[in-house]
C-alpha positions as a Markdown table, in Angstrom:
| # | Residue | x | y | z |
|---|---|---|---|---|
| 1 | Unk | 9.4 | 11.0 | 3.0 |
| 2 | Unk | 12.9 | 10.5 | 4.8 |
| 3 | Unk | 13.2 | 7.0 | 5.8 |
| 4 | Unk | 15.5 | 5.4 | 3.4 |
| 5 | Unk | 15.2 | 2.2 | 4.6 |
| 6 | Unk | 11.4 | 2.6 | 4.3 |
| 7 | Unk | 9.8 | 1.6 | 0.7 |
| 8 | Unk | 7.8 | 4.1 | 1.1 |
| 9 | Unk | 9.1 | 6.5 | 2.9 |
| 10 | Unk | 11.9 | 7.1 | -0.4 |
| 11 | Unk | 9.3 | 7.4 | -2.7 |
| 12 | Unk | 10.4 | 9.4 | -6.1 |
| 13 | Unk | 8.1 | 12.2 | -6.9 |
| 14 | Unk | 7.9 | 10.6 | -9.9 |
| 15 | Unk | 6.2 | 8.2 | -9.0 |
| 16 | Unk | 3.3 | 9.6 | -7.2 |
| 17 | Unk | 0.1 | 10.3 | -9.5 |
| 18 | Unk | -1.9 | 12.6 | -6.7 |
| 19 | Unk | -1.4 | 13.8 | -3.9 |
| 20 | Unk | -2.5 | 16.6 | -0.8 |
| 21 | Unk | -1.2 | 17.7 | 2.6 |
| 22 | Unk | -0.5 | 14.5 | 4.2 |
| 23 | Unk | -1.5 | 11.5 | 1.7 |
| 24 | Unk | -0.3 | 10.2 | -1.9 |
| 25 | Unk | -1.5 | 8.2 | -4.4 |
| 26 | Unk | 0.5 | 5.8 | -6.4 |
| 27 | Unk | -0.2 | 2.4 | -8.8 |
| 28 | Unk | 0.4 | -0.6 | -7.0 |
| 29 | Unk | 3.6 | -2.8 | -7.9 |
| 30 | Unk | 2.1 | -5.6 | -7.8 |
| 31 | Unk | -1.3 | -4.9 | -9.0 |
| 32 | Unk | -4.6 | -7.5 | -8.5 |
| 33 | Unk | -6.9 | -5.5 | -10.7 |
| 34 | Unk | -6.2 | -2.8 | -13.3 |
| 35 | Unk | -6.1 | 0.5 | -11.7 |
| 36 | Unk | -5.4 | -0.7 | -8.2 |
| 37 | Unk | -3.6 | 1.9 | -6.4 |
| 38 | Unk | -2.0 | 2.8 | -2.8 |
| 39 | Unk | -3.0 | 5.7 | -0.7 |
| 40 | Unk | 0.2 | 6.2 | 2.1 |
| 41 | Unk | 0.8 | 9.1 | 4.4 |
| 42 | Unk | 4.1 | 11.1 | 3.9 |
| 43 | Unk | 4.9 | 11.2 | 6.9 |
| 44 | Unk | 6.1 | 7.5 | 8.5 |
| 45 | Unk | 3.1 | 5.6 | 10.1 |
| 46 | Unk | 3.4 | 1.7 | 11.1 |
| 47 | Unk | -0.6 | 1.4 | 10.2 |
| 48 | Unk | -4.0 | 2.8 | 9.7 |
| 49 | Unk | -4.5 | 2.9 | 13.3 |
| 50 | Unk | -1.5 | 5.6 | 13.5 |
| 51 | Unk | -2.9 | 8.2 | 11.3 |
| 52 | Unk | -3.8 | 11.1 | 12.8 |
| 53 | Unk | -7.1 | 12.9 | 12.5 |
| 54 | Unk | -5.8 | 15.1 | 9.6 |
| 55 | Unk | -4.7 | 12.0 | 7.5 |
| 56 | Unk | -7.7 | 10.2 | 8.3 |
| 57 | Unk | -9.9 | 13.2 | 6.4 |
| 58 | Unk | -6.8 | 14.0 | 3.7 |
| 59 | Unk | -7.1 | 10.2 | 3.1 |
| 60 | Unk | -10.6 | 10.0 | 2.5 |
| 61 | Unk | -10.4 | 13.2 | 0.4 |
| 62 | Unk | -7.8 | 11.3 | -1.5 |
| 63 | Unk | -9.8 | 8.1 | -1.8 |
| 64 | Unk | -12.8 | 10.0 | -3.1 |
| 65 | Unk | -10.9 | 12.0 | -5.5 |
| 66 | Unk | -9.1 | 8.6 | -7.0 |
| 67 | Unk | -11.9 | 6.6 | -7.0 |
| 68 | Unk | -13.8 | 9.4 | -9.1 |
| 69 | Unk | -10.1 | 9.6 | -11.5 |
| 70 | Unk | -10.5 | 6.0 | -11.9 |
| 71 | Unk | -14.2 | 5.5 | -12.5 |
| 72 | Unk | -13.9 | 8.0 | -15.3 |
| 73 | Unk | -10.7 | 6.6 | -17.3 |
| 74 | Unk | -12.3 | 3.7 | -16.8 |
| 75 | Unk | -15.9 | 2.4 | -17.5 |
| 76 | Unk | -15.8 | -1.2 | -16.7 |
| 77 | Unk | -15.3 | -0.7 | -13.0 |
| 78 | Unk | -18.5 | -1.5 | -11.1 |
| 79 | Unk | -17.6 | -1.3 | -7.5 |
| 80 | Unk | -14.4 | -1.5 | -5.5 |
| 81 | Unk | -12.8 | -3.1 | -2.1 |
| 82 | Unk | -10.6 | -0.6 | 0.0 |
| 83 | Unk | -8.4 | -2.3 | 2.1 |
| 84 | Unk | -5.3 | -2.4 | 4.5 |
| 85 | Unk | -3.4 | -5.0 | 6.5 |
| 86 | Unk | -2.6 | -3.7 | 9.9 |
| 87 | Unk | 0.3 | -6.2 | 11.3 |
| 88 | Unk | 2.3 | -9.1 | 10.4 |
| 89 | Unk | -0.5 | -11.2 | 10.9 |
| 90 | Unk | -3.1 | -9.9 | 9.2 |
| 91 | Unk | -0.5 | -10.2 | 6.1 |
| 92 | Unk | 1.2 | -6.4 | 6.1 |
| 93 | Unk | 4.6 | -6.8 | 4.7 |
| 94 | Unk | 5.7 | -3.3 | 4.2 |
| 95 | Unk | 5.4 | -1.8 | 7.5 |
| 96 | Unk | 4.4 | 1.8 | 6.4 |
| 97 | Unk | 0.7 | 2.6 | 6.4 |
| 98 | Unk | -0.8 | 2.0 | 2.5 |
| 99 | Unk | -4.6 | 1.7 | 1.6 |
| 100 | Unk | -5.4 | -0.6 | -1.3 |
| 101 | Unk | -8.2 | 1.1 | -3.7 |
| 102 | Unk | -8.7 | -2.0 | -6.1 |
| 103 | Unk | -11.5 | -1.7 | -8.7 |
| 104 | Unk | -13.8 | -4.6 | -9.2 |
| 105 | Unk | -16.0 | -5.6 | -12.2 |
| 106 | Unk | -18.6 | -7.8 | -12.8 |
| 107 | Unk | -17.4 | -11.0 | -13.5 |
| 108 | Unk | -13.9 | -10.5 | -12.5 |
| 109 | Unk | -14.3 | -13.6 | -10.3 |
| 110 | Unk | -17.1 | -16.1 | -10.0 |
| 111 | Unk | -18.6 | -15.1 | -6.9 |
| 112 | Unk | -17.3 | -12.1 | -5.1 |
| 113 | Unk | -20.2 | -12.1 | -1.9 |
| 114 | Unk | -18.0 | -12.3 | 1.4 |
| 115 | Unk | -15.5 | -9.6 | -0.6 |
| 116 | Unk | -12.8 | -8.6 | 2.2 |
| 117 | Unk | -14.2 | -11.7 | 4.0 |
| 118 | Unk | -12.3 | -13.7 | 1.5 |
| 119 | Unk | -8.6 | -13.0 | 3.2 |
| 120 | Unk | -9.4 | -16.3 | 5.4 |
| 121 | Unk | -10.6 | -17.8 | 2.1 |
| 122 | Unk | -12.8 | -20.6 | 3.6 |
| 123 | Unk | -14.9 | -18.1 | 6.0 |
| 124 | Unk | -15.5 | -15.4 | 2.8 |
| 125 | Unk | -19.4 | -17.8 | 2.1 |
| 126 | Unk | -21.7 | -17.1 | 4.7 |
């Protein structure tokens, strides 16, 4: 976490809820479900396709690990999309890797088939 000018990379401790070697957890700022959080490397990566082979297995111990913390606090949570945006095209904004783990529930939109199809709205219905 050195960057200054990077969002992420000037993080407080404060604000992380869990972290291990390489990854952290924290709530998202701007938040689509309750509990969505962001899984981001400490160290600075532009996307998901710059993590190295030891993020890529601390992230998924992360994401398993939060996924659990979240499913217990809370019991309306029936499934989940994990996601990332991976240039300024495909919408990334903040231009250090984060992971979206946003919990879903049934009924929390009319008709979620297509899920992470839906970021080109009119192709998410097949």
């Amino acid at each position: 976490m050195a960057k200054s000018h990077c969002l992420f990379c000037s993080l407080e401790r404060s604000e992380l809820i869990k972290e291990n070697n390489s990854m952290m957890a924290i709530e998202d700022k701007y938040p689509v479900t309750k509990h969505h959080i962001l899984l981001i490397p400490k160290i600075h990566r532009l996307d998901f396709f710059d993590l190295t082979v030891e993020e890529l297995n601390d992230y998924h111990s992360l994401l398993n690990k939060m996924k659990d913390s979240i499913i217990k606090k809370d019991k309306t949570i029936t499934g989940f999309n994990i996601g990332m945006n991976c240039g300024a095209s495909a919408g990334q904004t903040v231009f250090h890797c984060h992971i979206h783990l946003i919990p879903r529930r049934n009924g929390d939109m009319n008709d979620p088939a297509g899920g992470v199809r839906g970021v080109i709205p009119h192709m998410q219905k097949y």
